[in-house]
N, C-alpha and C positions, 0 to 999 in steps of 0.2 A: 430333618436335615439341618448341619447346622450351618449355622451365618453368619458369613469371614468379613471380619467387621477391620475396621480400619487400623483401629490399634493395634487387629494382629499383624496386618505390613510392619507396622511400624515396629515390631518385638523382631518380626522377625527379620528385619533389617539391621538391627543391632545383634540379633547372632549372625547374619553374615559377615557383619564386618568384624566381629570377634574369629569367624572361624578363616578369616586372609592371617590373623597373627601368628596362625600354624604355617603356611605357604616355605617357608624356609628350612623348616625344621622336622614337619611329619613324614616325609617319603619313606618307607613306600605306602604311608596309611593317607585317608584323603584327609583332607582341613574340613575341620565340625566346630559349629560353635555352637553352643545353648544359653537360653537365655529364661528363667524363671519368674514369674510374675502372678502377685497373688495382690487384689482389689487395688488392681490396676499401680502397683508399685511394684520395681524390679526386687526380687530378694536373692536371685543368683544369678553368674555368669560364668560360662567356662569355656575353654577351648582346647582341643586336641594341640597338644605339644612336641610329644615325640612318641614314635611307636613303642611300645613296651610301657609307656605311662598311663595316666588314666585318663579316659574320652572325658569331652566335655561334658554331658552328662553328669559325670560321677563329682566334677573339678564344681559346678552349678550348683549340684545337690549337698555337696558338704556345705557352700556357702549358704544355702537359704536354711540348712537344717531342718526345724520342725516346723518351721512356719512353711513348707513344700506342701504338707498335708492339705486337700482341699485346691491346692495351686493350679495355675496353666505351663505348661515346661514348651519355648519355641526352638527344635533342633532343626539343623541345618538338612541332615541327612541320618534318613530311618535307623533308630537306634539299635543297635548290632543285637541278636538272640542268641547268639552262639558264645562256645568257649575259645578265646585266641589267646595271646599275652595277657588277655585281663579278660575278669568275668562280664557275660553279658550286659547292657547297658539297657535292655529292655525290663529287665527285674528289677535293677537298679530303681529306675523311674515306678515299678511297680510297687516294690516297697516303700518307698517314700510318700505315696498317698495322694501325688498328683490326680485330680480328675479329669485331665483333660491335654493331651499332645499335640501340640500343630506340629508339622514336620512340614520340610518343604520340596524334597524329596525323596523316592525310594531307591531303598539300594542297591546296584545291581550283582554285587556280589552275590554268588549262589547259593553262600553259607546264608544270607540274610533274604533279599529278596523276596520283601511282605512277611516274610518269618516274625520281626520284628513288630511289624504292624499291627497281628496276626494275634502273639500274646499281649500286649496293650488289651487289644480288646475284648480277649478272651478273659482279662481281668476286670472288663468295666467302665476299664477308662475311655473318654470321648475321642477319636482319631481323627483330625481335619489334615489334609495330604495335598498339596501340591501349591501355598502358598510362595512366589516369587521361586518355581523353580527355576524359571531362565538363569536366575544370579546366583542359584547353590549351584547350576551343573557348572559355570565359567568360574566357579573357583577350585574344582578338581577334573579337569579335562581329561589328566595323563590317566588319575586312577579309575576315571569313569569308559575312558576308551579302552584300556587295557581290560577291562572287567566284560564289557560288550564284547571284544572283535580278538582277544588274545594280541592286540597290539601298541607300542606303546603311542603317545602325542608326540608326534615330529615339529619341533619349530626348527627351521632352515633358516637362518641369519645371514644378512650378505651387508656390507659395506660398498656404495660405490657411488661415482659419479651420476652426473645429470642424465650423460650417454649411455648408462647402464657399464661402466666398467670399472674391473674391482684393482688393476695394476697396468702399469706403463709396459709394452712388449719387454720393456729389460727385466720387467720383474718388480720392479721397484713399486713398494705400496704403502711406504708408512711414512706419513698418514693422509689417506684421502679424505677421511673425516675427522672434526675435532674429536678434542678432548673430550667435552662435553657427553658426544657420542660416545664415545669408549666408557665412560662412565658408567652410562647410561643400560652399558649389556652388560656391567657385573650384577644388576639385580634380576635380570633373567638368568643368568650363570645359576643364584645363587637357589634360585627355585628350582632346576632343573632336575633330575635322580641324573643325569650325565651328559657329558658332551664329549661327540662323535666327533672327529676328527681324521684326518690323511695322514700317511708318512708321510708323505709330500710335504706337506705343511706344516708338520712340526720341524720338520727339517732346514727347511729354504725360511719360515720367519722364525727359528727359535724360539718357537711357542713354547708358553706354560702354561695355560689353559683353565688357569685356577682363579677363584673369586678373590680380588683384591678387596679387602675389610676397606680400608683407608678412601679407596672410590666410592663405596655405596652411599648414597642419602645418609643424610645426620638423623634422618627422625628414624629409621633402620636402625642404627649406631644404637638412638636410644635404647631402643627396646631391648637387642641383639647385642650381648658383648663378643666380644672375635671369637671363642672361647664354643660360643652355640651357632655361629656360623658354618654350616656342612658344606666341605670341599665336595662338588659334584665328582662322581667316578672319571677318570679320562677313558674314553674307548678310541683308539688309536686302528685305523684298518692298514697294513705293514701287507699288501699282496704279494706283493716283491719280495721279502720277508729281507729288508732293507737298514729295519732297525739296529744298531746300536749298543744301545743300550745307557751309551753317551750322551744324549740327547737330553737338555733341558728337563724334559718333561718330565723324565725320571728324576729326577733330584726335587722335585715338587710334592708338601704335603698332600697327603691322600694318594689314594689307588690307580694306577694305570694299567689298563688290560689292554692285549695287543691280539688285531684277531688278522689270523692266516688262515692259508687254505687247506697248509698240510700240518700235521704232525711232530713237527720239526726242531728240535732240541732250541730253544730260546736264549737266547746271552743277553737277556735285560731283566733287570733288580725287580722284585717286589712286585711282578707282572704275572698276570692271570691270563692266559692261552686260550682263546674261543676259537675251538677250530671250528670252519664252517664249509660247507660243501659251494663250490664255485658255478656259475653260471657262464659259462663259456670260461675266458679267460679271469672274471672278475670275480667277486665275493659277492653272493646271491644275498642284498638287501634285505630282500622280506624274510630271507627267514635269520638273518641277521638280527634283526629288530625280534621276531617272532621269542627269538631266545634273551633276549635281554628286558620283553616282556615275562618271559618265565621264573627269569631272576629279579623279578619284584620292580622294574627299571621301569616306569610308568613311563615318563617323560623325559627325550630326548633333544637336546638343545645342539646342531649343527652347526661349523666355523668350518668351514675349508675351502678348499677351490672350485671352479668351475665346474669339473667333470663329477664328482662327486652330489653339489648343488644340483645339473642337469638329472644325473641317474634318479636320484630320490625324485625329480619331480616328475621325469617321465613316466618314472614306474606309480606314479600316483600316492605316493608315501611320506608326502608334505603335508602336514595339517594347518600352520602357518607359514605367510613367507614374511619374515621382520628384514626390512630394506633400511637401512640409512642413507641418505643421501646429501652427498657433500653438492654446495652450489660450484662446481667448477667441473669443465668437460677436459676428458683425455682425447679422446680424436680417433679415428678408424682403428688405427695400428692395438691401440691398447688392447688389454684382453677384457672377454667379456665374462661377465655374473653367470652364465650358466652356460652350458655343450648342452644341444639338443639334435645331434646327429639324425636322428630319425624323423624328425619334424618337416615333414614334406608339403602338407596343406593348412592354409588359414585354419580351416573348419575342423583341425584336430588340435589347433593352440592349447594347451591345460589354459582354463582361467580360473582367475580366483576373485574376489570381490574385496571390496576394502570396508576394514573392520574400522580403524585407526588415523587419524593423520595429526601430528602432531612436531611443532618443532620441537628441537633438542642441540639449545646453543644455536648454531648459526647454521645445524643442519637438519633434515626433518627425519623423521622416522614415519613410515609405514608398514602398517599391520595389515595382512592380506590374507581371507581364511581360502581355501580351493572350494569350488563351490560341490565339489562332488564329492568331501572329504565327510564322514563321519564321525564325531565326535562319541 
């Protein structure tokens, strides 16, 4: 048996935080870092970039070269066996003469799933499996739950007061929270594969729903020039079929898809038509979400209004709730964070539990997972 000695935390702590450098850029592949180490010196590091490029693995293995032979390799997550964009990552490692792979978890795509683990060892080499996997599955959520359940990671975002409310009855809502805040959601934007949005709401704030480079953190900046920064997809739900086409959001780099219930010849630029079958009057969420996990869309970042907020939460289809909250009350009349029509008893409340509390500027932010949500 073998015996997960301390130094391997510590490797494999340095390929996780190598494989967060992908979190921007790999969708729809998950973040992998590796990290190579041979009498107790690192000789390689890598991390998954962008899909179509090569795994960290391969990015490791060029760096340490010949001195791999004999080596320990620590990857984030079970090295792929199959043919995709690029050749297996399990041969890779096989050829190179490592004797020994810490992984820190398996993967649950079906193409790999112990496939991976499977040839390692059928070559020889030593397999130690599930070092710190709590911190490799929380840095790919979207690609790990879409892989499990066919769905993608819902984060639901709301902005509001003390009182729980997101706009004054007239409407009026910019801004209940700082700057600071608003900042603060272009680095979730910029991780997301897309953000779900309302007619409604593109409409009434003139949203454009895209990651401002100029907002993000400077140590971002660093790494990331504008250039490798990816505009999240916009998904726009138009039930009314109310669009435009005029509308901000279209004159916005990157993709806007506008999804109806019918059919219906479209009069907006450069937009991709998800037509979906409705659930009574409204557009049926789950299998909403179900198809935009088909289309490789792991991870789904929500901005819109109450009624929207409400559905996804009652229907169970929130994996995060991110609250910001301004220190300042609007008062009964205003409108509230979420429509829960159907909420008749205490003892049926959705709870969620707190992940998170942290200020941001002068307002705080909370992170709330649902406690019955699946990752």
């Amino acid at each position: 048996m073998t015996t997960i000695s301390d130094q391997d935390h510590v490797y494999m702590h340095q390929a996780i935080e190598l494989a967060k450098l992908g979190r921007f850029t790999t969708t729809p592949n998950p973040n992998v870092g590796c990290v190579i180490v041979k009498d107790n010196q690192v000789i390689g590091t890598g991390y998954h970039q962008k899909a179509g490029q090569p795994h960290a693995e391969v990015y490791a293995l060029q760096m340490a070269g010949q001195q791999a032979k004999g080596a320990t390799a620590y990857v984030t997550l079970e090295p792929c066996s199959h043919f995709g964009r690029t050749p297996p990552c399990a041969d890779a490692l096989i050829q190179s003469g490592v004797k020994r792979v810490v992984i820190a978890m398996q993967d649950p795509n079906p193409n790999v799933a112990g496939k991976g683990i499977k040839r390692l060892q059928d070559a020889g080499i030593e397999v130690t499996l599930g070092i710190l996997a709590d911190q490799a599955e929380a840095i790919n959520k979207g690609f790990l739950k879409c892989m499990r359940t066919g769905l993608p990671f819902v984060q639901l975002k709301l902005a509001a007061s003390l009182d729980g409310k997101i706009a004054m009855a007239s409407g009026e809502s910019k801004w209940i929270t700082s700057n600071k805040a608003r900042e603060d959601v272009q680095q979730f934007r910029a991780q997301a594969s897309c953000i779900l949005s309302t007619r409604k709401t593109v409409q009434t704030d003139n949203a454009s729903l895209t990651v401002r480079y100029h907002q993000l953190p400077d140590d971002i900046q660093k790494i990331y020039p504008i250039e490798k920064i990816r505009q999240p997809i916009r998904i726009i739900i138009d039930g009314q079929h109310q669009l435009t086409g005029d509308e901000n959001i279209f004159q916005q780099p990157g993709e806007t898809w506008v999804v109806r219930k019918q059919n219906l010849s479209i009069a907006v630029p450069n937009a991709l038509l998800i037509v979906e079958p409705s659930a009574n009057q409204y557009i049926d969420l789950k299998v909403l979400l179900e198809n935009l996990a088909q289309k490789q869309i792991n991870s789904v970042w929500v901005e819109a209004g109450a009624h929207l907020a409400g559905a996804l939460i009652e229907q169970n289809l929130v994996d995060e709730l991110i609250i910001y909250y301004a220190p300042k009350l609007l008062g009964h009349n205003a409108k509230d964070m979420c429509i829960l029509p159907n909420l008749q008893k205490l003892s049926l409340a959705p709870q969620f539990q707190f992940e998170s509390v942290v200020a941001v500027g002068e307002d705080m932010r909370v992170i709330l997972k649902r406690k019955s949500s699946a990752i």
